[in-house]
C-alpha positions in Angstrom: 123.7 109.5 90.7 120.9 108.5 93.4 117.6 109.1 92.0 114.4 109.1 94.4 111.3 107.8 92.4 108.0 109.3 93.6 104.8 107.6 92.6 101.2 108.3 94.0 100.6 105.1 95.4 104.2 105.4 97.5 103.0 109.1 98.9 99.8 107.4 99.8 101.2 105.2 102.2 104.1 107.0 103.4 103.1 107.5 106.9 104.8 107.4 110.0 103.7 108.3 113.7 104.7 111.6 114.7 107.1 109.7 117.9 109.0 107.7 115.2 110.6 110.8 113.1 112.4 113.0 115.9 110.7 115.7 113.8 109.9 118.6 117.1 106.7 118.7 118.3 105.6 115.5 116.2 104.1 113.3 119.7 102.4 109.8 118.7 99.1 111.4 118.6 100.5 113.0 115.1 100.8 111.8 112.2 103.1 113.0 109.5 103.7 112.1 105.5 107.4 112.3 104.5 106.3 111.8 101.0 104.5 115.3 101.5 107.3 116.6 103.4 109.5 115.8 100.7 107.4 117.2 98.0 106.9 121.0 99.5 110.9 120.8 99.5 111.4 119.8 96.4 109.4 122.7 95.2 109.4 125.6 98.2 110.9 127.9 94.9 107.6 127.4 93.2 105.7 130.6 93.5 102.2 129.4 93.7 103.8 126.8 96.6 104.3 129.5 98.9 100.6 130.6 99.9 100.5 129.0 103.6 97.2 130.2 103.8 94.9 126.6 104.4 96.4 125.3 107.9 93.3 124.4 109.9 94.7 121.9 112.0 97.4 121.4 114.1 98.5 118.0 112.1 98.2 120.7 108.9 100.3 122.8 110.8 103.1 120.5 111.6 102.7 119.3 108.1 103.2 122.3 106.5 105.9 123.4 108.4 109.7 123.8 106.7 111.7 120.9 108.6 114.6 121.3 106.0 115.5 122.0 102.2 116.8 120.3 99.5 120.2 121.8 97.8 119.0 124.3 95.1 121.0 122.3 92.4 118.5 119.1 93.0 117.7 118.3 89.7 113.5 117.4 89.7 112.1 115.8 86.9 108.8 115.5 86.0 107.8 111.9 83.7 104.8 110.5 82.6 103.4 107.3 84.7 105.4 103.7 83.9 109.3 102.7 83.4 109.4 104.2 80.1 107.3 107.4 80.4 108.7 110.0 78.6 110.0 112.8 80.3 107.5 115.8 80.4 109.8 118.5 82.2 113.2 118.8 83.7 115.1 121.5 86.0 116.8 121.9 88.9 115.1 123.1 92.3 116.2 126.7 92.7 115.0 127.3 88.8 111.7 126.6 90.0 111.2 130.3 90.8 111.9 131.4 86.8 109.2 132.1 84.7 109.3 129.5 81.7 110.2 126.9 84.3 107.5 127.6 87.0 104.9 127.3 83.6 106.5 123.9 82.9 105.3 123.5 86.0 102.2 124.5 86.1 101.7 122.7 83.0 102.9 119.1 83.8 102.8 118.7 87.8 100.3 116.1 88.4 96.7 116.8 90.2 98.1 114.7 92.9 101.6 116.7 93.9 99.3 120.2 93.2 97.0 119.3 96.5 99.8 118.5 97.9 102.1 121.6 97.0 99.9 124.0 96.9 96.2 123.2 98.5 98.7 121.4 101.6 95.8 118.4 101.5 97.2 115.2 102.6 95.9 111.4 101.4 93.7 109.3 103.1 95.4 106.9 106.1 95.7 103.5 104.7 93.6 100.6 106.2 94.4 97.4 107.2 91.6 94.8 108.0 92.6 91.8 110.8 91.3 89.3 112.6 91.5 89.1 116.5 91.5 85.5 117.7 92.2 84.1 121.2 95.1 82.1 121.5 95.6 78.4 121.9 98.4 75.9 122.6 96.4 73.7 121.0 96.6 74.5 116.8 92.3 73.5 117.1 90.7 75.6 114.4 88.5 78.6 115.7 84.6 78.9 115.7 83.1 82.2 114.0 82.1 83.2 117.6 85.2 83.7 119.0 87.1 85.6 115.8 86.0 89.2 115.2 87.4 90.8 112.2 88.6 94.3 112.7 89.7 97.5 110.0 91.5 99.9 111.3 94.4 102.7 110.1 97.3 100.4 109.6 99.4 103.2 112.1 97.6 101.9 115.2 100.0 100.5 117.7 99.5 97.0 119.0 99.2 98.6 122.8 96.1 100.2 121.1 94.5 96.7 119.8 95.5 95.0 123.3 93.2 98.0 125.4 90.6 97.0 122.9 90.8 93.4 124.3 91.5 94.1 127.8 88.4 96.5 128.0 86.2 93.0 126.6 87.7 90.6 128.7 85.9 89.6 132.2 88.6 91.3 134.6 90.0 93.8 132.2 93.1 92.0 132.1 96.6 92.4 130.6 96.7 91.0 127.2 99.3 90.1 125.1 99.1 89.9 121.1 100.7 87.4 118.4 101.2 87.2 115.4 102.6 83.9 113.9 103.7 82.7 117.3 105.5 86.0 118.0 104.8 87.7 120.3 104.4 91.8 119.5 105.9 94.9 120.8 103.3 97.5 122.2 104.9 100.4 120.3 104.7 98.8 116.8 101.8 99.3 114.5 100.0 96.9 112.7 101.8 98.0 109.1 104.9 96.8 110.2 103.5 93.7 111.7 101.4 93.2 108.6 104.4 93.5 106.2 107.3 92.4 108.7 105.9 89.5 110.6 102.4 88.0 108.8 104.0 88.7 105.5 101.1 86.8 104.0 97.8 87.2 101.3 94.4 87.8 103.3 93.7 89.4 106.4 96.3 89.4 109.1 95.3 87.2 111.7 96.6 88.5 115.4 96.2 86.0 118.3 95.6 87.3 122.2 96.2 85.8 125.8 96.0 87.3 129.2 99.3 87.5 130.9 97.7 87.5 134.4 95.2 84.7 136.0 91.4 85.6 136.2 91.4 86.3 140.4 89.3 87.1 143.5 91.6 90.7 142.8 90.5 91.4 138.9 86.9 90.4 139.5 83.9 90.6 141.6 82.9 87.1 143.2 80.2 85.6 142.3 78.3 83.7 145.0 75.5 81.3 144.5 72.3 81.1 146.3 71.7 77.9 148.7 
């Protein structure tokens, strides 16, 4: 039997962009939790689940929104923290509505999965801290005055980090970004470049170089008196 293990710490960080999960109305200016998602699924029988009364946003909204439901007979167990925690309740989802099960409930269910089920609060975004370095064909090491070190929500998109540059750069020219000689798609975000590409301890380090030549066309010439 498949068996989907939910911890706090995977909830935490299960965030996607709204673009990435087909879900309607989810644009990339939203952002949505599946771990949430799941949860409010797993228990939509659970009485005190059902007050939709705190949506004061329009991420809240999409959040708390029914995209689908679980078969009733999903059985849900609820254990105490670590491989061998005992198990503190077990039923399946449909039962959720009886009485002695819905106190189980309301007994055992974790602070945690109770904002989550009921109060509809989401975590905190995660953060990733990088540093921005220009690039060189040269491996010379880099001075302190030319790396900045950035933190950021680890769901920004790399297009998002290269209009950072480009906005800094004499010009405002294209940029294109790195990371371990790689060069990076626009539409990914940092997390996955973190844990896909760097794949190393410390902060990520993320390289840029203009793709266009400083010109008479991207900036003003500068004359010099005689």
């Amino acid at each position: 039997m498949l068996m989907i293990r939910l911890e706090e710490s995977e909830y935490s960080s299960a965030w996607v962009l709204g673009d990435k999960t087909g879900l309607p109305d989810a644009d990339g200016d939203i952002k949505v939790n599946y771990g949430a998602l799941m949860l409010r699924a797993l228990f939509e029988h659970w009485p005190p689940a059902n007050d939709d009364s705190d949506q004061s946003s329009n991420a809240g909204q999409l959040q708390n929104r029914k995209f689908f439901s679980l078969r009733e007979h999903t059985p849900i167990i609820l254990a105490e923290a670590g491989d061998c925690g005992c198990t503190l309740a077990r039923f399946l989802c449909r039962d959720a509505s009886n009485a002695h099960e819905s106190k189980q409930i309301s007994s055992h269910l974790p602070g945690w999965m109770e904002d989550i089920v009921c109060r509809k609060l989401l975590p905190n975004h995660s953060k990733t801290t990088f540093l921005l370095l220009p690039y060189r064909e040269e491996k010379k090491p880099h001075s302190s005055n030319d790396t900045e070190k950035l933190s950021a929500q680890d769901l920004i998109v790399v297009s998002k980090v290269a209009d950072y540059i480009q906005n800094k750069l004499e010009g405002n020219r294209t940029v294109e970004l790195l990371c371990m000689d790689q060069v990076l798609d626009y539409s990914v975000d940092i997390r996955t470049v973190k844990h896909t590409i760097w794949k190393g301890a410390g902060d990520m380090k993320l390289y840029y170089r203009p793709i266009e030549p400083l010109t008479d066309n991207n900036v003003e010439q500068k004359t010099t008196p005689a």
